[in-house]
C-alpha positions as CSV (number, residue, x, y, z in Angstrom):
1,X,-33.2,-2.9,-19.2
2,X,-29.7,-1.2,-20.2
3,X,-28.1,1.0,-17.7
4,X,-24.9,2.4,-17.7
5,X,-23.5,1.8,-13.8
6,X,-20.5,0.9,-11.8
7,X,-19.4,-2.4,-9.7
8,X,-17.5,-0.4,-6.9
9,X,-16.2,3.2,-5.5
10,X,-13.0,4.6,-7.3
11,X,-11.9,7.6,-9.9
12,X,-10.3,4.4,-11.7
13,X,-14.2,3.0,-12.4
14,X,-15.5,3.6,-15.9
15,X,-19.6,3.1,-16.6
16,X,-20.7,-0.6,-18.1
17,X,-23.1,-0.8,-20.2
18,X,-25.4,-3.8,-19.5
19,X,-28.6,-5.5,-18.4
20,X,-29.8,-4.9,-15.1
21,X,-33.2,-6.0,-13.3
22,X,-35.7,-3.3,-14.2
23,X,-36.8,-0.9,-11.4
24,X,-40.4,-1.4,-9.8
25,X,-42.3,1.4,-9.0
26,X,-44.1,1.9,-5.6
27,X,-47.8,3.9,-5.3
28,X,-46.4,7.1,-5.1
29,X,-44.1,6.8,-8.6
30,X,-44.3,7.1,-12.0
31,X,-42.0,4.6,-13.7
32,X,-40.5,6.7,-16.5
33,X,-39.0,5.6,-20.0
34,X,-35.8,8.1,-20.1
35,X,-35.2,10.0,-23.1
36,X,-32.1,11.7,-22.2
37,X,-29.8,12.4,-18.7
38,X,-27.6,15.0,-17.8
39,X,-24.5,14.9,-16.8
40,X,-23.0,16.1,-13.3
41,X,-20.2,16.6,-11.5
42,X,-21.8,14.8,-8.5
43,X,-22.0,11.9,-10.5
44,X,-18.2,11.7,-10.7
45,X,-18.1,12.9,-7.1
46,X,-20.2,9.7,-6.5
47,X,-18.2,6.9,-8.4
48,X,-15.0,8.1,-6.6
49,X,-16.9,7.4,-3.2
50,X,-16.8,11.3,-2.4
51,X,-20.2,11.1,-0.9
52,X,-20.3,8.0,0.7
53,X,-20.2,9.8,4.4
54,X,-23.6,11.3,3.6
55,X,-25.2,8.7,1.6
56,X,-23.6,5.0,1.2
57,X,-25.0,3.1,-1.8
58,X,-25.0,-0.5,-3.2
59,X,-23.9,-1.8,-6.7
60,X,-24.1,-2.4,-9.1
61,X,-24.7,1.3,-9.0
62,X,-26.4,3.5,-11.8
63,X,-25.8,6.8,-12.0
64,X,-26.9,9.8,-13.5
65,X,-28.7,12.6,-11.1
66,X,-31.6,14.1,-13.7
67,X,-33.6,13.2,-16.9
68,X,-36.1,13.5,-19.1
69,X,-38.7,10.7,-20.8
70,X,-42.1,9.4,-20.9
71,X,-44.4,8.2,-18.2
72,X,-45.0,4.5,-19.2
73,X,-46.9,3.4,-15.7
74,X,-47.8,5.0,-12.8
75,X,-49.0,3.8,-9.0
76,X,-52.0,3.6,-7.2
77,X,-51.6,6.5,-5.1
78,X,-50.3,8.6,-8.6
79,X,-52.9,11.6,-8.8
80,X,-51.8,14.6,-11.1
81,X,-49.6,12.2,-14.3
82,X,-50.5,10.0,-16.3
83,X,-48.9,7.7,-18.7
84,X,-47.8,9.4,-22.1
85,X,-46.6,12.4,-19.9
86,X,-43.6,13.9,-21.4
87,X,-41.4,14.9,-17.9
88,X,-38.3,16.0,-16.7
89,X,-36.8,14.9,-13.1
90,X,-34.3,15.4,-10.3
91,X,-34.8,11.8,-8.9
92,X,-33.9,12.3,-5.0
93,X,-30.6,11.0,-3.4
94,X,-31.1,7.3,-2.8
95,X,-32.7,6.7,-5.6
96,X,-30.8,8.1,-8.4
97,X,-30.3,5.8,-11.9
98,X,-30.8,8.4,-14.4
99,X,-28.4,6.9,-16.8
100,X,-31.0,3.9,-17.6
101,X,-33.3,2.8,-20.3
102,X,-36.2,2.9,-16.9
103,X,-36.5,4.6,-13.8
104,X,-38.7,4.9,-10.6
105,X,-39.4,8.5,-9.2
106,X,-41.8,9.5,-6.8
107,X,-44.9,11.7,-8.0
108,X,-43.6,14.4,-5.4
109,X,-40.6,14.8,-7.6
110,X,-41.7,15.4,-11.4
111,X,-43.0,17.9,-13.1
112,X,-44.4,18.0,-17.0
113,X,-41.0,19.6,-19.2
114,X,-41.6,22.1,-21.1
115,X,-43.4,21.9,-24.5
116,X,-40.8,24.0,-26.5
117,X,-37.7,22.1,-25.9
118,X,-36.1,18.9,-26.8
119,X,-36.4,15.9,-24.5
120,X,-32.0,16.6,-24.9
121,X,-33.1,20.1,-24.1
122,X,-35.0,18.9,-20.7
123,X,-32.5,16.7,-19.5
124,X,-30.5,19.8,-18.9
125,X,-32.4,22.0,-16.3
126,X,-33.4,19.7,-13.3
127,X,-30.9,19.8,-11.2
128,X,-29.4,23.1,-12.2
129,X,-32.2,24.6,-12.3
130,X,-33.1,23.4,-8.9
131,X,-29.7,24.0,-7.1
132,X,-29.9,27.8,-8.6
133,X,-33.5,28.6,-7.2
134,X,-32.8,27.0,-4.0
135,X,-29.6,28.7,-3.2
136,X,-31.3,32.3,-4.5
137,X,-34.3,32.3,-4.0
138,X,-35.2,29.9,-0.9
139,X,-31.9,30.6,1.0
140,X,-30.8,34.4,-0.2
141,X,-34.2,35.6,-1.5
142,X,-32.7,37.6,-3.8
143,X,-34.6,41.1,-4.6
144,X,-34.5,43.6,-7.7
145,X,-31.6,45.7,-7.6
146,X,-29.3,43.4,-5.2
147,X,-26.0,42.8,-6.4
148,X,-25.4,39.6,-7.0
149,X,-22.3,37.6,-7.9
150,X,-22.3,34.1,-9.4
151,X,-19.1,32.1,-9.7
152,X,-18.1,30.3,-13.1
153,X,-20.8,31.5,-15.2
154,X,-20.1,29.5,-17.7
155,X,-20.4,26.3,-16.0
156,X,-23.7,24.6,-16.0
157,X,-25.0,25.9,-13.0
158,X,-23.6,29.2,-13.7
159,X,-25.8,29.4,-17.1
160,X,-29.0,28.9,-15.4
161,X,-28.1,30.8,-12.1
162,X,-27.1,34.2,-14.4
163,X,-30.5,34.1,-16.4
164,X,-32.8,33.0,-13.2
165,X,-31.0,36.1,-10.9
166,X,-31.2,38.7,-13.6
167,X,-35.1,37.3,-14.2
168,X,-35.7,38.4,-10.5
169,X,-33.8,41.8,-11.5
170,X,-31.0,41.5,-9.8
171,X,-27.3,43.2,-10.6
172,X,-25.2,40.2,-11.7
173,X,-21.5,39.8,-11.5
174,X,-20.0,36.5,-13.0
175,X,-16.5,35.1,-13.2
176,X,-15.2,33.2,-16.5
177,X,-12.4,33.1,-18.7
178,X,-12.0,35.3,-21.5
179,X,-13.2,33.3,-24.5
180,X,-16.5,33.1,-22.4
181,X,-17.2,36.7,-21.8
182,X,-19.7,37.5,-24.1
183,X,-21.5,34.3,-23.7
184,X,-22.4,35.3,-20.4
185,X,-23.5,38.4,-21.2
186,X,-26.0,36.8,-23.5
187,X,-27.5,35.2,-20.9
188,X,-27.4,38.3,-18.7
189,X,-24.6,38.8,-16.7
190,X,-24.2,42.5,-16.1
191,X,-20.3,42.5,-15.1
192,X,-18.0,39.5,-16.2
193,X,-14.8,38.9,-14.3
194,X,-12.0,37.2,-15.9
195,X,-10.7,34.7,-13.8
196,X,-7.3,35.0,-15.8
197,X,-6.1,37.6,-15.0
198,X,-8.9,39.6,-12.3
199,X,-9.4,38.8,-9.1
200,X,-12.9,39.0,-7.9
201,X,-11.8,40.0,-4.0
202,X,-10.3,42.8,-6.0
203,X,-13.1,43.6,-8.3
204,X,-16.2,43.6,-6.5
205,X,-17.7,44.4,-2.8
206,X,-20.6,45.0,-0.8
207,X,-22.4,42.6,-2.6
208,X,-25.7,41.2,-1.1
209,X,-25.1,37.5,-2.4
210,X,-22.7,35.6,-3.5
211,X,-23.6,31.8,-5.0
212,X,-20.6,30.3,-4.1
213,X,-20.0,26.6,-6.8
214,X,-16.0,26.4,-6.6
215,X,-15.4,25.8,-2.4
216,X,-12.2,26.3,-1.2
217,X,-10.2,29.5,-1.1
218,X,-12.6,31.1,-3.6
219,X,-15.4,30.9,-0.8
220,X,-12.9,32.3,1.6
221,X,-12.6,35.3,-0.3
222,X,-16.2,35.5,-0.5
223,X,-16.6,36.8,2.8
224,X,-14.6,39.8,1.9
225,X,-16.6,41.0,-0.8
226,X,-20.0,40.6,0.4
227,X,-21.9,43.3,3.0
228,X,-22.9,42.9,6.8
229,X,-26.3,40.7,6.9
230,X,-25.7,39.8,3.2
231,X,-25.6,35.9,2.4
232,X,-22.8,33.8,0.9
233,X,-24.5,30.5,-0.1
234,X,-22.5,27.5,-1.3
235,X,-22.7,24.2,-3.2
236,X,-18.9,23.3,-3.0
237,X,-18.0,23.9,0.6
238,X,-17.6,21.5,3.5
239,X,-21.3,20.2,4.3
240,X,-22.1,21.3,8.1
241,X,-24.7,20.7,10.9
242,X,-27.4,21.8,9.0
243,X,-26.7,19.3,6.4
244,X,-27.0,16.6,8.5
245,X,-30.3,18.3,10.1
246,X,-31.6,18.4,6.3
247,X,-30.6,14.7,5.3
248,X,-31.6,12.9,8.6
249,X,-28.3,11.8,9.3
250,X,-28.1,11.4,12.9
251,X,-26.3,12.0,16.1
252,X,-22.3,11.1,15.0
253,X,-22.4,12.4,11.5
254,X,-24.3,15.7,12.8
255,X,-21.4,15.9,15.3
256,X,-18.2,14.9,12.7
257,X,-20.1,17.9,10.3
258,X,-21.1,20.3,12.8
259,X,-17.1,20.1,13.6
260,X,-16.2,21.0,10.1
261,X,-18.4,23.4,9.0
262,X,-16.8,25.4,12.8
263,X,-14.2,27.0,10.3
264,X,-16.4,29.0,7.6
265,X,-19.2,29.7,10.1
266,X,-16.4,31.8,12.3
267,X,-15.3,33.4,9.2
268,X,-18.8,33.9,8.5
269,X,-19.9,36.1,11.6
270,X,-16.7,37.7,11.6
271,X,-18.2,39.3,8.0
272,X,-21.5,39.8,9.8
273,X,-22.6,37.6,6.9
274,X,-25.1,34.4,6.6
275,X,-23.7,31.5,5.3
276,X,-25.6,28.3,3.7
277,X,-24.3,25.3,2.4
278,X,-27.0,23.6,0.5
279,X,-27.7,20.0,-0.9
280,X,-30.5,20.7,-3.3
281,X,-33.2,18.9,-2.7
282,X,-35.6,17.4,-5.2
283,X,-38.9,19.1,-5.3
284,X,-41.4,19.0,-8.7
285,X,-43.3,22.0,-7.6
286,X,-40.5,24.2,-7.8
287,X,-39.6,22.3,-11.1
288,X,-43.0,23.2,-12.2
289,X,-42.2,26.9,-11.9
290,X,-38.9,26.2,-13.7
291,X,-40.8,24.8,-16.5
292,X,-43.1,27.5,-16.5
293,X,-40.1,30.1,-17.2
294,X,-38.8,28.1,-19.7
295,X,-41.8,27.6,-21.7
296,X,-41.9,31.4,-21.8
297,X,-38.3,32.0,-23.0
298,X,-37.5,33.3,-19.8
299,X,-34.8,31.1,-19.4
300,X,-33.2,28.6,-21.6
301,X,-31.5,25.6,-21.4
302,X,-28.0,25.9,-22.5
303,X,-26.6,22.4,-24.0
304,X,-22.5,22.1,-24.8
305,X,-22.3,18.8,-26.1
306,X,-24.8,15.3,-26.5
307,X,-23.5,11.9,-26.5
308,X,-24.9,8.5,-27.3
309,X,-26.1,6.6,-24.6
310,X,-23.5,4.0,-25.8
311,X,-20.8,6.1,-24.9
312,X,-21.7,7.4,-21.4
313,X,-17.9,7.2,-20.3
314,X,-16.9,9.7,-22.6
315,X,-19.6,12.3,-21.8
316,X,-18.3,11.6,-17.8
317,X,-14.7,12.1,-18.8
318,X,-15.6,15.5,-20.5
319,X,-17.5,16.8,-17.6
320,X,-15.0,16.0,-15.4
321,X,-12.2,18.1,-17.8
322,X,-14.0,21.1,-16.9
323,X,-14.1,22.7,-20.3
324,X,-17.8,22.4,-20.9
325,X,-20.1,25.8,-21.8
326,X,-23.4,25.0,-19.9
327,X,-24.7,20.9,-19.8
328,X,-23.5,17.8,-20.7
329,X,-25.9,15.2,-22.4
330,X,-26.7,11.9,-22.8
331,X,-29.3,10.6,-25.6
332,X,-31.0,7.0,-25.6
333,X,-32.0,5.4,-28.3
334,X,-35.4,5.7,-28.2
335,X,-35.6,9.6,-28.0
């Protein structure tokens, strides 16, 4: 099969385009003909080795971390799809590859995409989709009426975060810049901040949540904003104890994280607030649910740009600029 993938760890790596053995799928997995993949910032985060600490991999090395296609085969032990399913996908870490004519996922992992969108369309919502519902609903459990704010709304998590809080009825705050103010009001932000020239520390407080997806001093500041036994829940921050818990990692790594999470749990009681840094984790029945709202125009997918399989690098490069509105896509051939 063609894949697009990587010989070794480096920012200095660009995606070959080649032939590679292709995958075979186990009882539990359907082996699924991709259609289209999305493009992520962990996948950069990836090539330059970033995430090697939590999870080491081997090359050559495909990437790409969600898709959409067709189910072409399935296992023995494969119950509830069949082959001609059209599906969508966050494989799990270990075995990513989205970025590949085939690949193997585990039934446990799937879910059927929605019938009123594009297979481009699909691609874009797995692991979005799944980050955002995770960190508000499983971790915060976001109510009606809570004030909620969402960092970089324009982003790709932002996009599907804004629509899925104000879904639940939430108040939203978001931050952007200013050409992207009324764009996330279209998807439901109630209060935009712009980043270039507001600061949100200065803006906004006692919220109940904030969905923390820049890290660094902007999380900081998020403990100043949000209420006593409100939650701050991040996807940029350093990874802590609980990580390692949640990925199995074992005695030393539990220790070397539990060490550096120390700093933003302190800062963390001193707010009286919860903290949670989440890895998302890769669950079809919650992508079922996602599906569900998107079939019903509850949420839609919000698509920047699509690029030819054939030129992978380029839709990697853009991602990593930062200027996207919402996802980056990558087409095959045969979609």
């Amino acid at each position: 099969m063609i894949a697009a993938f990587i010989e070794r760890y480096g920012h200095s790596q660009t995606l070959k385009l080649g032939e590679l053995p292709p995958p075979t799928p186990g009882p539990n997995d359907v082996l699924v003909q991709v259609c289209a993949a999305s493009v992520n910032p962990i996948d950069f985060k990836v090539r330059d080795g970033k995430l090697r600490f939590l999870r080491p991999y081997h090359f050559p090395l495909i990437l790409g971390h969600d898709c959409s296609g067709e189910v072409v085969q399935v296992g023995n032990r494969v119950t509830k799809l069949k082959a001609g399913d059209r599906v969508f996908s966050r494989p799990r870490n270990g075995r990513i590859g989205t970025f590949a004519e085939l690949i193997a996922i585990d039934q446990s992992e799937v879910a059927l995409m929605p019938s009123n969108v594009t297979f481009q369309e699909a691609a874009s919502l797995p692991l979005v989709g799944l980050t955002s519902w995770q960190a508000l609903l499983d971790v915060a459990k976001i109510n009606p009426r809570q004030k909620v704010l969402i960092q970089a709304g324009s982003g790709g998590i932002g996009t599907f975060a804004i629509q899925l809080a104000k879904h639940i009825g939430a108040e939203v705050w978001t931050t952007t810049s200013g050409k992207n103010e009324e764009f996330v009001r279209s998807l439901g932000a109630d209060h935009v901040i712009n980043y270039q020239n507001e600061k949100f520390e200065e803006v906004v407080s006692n919220l109940d949540v904030v969905f923390d997806t820049l890290g660094g001093e902007s999380l900081n500041k998020a403990f100043s904003v949000i209420k006593p036994g409100g939650w701050v829940v991040s996807i940029a921050g350093t990874p802590d104890y609980r990580t390692a818990q949640d990925m199995g990692l074992g005695f030393w790594k539990s220790i070397i994280l539990g060490a550096a999470g120390l700093r933003v749990h302190r800062t963390a009681k001193r707010a009286r607030a919860n903290y949670r840094f989440i890895f998302m984790k890769s669950l079809g029945y919650e992508l079922a649910q996602i599906s569900d709202l998107v079939a019903k125009g509850v949420i839609k997918s919000v698509v920047d740009k699509v690029f030819p399989f054939s030129d992978s690098q380029s839709a990697i490069e853009y991602s990593e600029s930062g200027k996207a509105r919402g996802k980056i896509v990558i087409s095959l051939p045969h979609s």
